[in-house]
N, C-alpha and C positions, 0 to 999 in steps of 0.2 A: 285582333290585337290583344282582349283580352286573354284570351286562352294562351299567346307567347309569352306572356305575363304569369300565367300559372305555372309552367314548367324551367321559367328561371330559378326558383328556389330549387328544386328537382335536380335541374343539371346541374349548379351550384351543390349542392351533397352530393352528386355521383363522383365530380371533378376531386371535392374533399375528401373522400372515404376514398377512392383509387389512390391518390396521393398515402394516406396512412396508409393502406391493405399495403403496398408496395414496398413504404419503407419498414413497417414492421419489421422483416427479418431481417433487417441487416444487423449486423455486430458491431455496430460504432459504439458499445459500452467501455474500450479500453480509448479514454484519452491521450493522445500524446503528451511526454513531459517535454516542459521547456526545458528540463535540465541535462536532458538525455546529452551527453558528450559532455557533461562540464562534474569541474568538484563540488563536493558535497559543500553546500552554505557554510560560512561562518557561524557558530553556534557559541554561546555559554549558557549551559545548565546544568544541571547537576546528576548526578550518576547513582540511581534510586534506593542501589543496596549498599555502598557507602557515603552517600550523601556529601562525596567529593563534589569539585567545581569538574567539568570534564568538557571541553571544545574540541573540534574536527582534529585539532592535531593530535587528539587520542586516540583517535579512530586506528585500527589496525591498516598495516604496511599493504597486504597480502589483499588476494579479492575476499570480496566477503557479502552479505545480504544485511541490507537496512530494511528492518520488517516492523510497521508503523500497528499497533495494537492496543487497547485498552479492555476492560474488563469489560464497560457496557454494552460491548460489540459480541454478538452471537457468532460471528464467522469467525470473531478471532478464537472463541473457544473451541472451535470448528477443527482448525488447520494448527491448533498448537501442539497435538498428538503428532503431526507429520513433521510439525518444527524440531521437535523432540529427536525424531527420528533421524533427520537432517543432522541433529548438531552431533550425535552419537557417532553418525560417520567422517564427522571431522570439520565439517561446513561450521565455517566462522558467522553467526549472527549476530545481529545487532538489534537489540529492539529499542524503538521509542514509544514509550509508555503516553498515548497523547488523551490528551483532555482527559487527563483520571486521577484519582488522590491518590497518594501515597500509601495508606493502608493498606485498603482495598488489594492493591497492587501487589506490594510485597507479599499480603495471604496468598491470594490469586494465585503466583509463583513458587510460593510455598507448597500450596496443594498442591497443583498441577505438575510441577518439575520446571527448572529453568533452564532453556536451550539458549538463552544468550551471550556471548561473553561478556556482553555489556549493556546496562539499560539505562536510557536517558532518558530522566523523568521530563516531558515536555505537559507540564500542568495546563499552562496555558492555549498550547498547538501552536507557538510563534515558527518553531524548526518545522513542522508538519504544512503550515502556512508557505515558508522558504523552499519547502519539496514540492510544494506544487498537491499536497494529499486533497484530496477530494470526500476522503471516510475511510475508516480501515475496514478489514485489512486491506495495506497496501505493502507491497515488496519492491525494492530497489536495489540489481544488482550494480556492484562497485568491483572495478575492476583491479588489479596490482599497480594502476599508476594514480585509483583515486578515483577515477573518472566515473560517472555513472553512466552503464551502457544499456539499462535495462527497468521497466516501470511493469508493475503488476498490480493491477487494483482485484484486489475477492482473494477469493483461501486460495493459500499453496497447496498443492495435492502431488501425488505421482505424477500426473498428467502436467499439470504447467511445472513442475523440476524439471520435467525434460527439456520443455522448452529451455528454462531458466539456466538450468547448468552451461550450454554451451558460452552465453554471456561471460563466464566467469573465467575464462581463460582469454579474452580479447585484452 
């Protein structure tokens, strides 16, 4: 009896460790959005490089990307070379400036270039909280009726635009 005693702890970590070894590889890093099919939250805050009041019904008509970013964020510094590159070809961006000061921010854009047509200072993260964000970056394609058809959490690259673009004409 003792000795079936001894190799309960044993079988007990093998049962453990097959369980992690197994899931390890899976890809469940992209969460689903609750908001996938619905419009963008009600919002009021204010719009970073003129310090207007700006809510969703400013948001543009057309499809477009809601790309959640702040300075403290290394990936966002990552993929804002490829945002760049996106907005050069005509791609409407939106960014929400989340949990970041306003300085900061404006130099940031300053240095770097600004691919957004519009930036909504969210100091707090309350808009970022209503999107359902989890960290930036995160990207949200919106489509010509408003609707969000599309959730990207980590850098935009060549590789997820492809994915991303077909989104933008549903």
């Amino acid at each position: 009896m003792k000795k079936v005693l001894f190799f309960i702890p044993f079988i007990a970590l093998v049962i453990l460790g097959s369980f992690f070894y197994f899931n390890l590889d899976r890809h469940d890093d992209q969460m689903p959005s609750a908001l996938l099919g619905k419009s963008v939250p009600s919002f009021t805050l204010v719009n970073l490089k003129t310090n207007d009041i700006i809510t969703q019904k400013d948001l543009p008509q057309g499809p477009y990307l809601i790309n959640v970013w702040g300075t403290w964020c290394p990936a966002c510094a990552q993929e804002h070379e490829y945002l760049m590159e996106l907005s050069a070809k005509g791609i409407n961006i939106i960014g929400i400036d989340y949990k970041d000061e306003m300085k900061p921010a404006l130099d940031w854009l300053a240095e770097r270039g600004n691919p957004y047509s519009k930036v909504i200072f969210d100091e707090m993260g309350r808009l970022g909280v209503d999107l359902g964000v989890t960290g930036a970056p995160e990207t949200f394609v919106v489509n010509s009726k408003g609707v969000i058809v599309q959730r990207h959490q980590g850098v935009v690259n060549e590789a997820v635009w492809q994915s991303l673009k077909s989104y933008m004409n549903e």
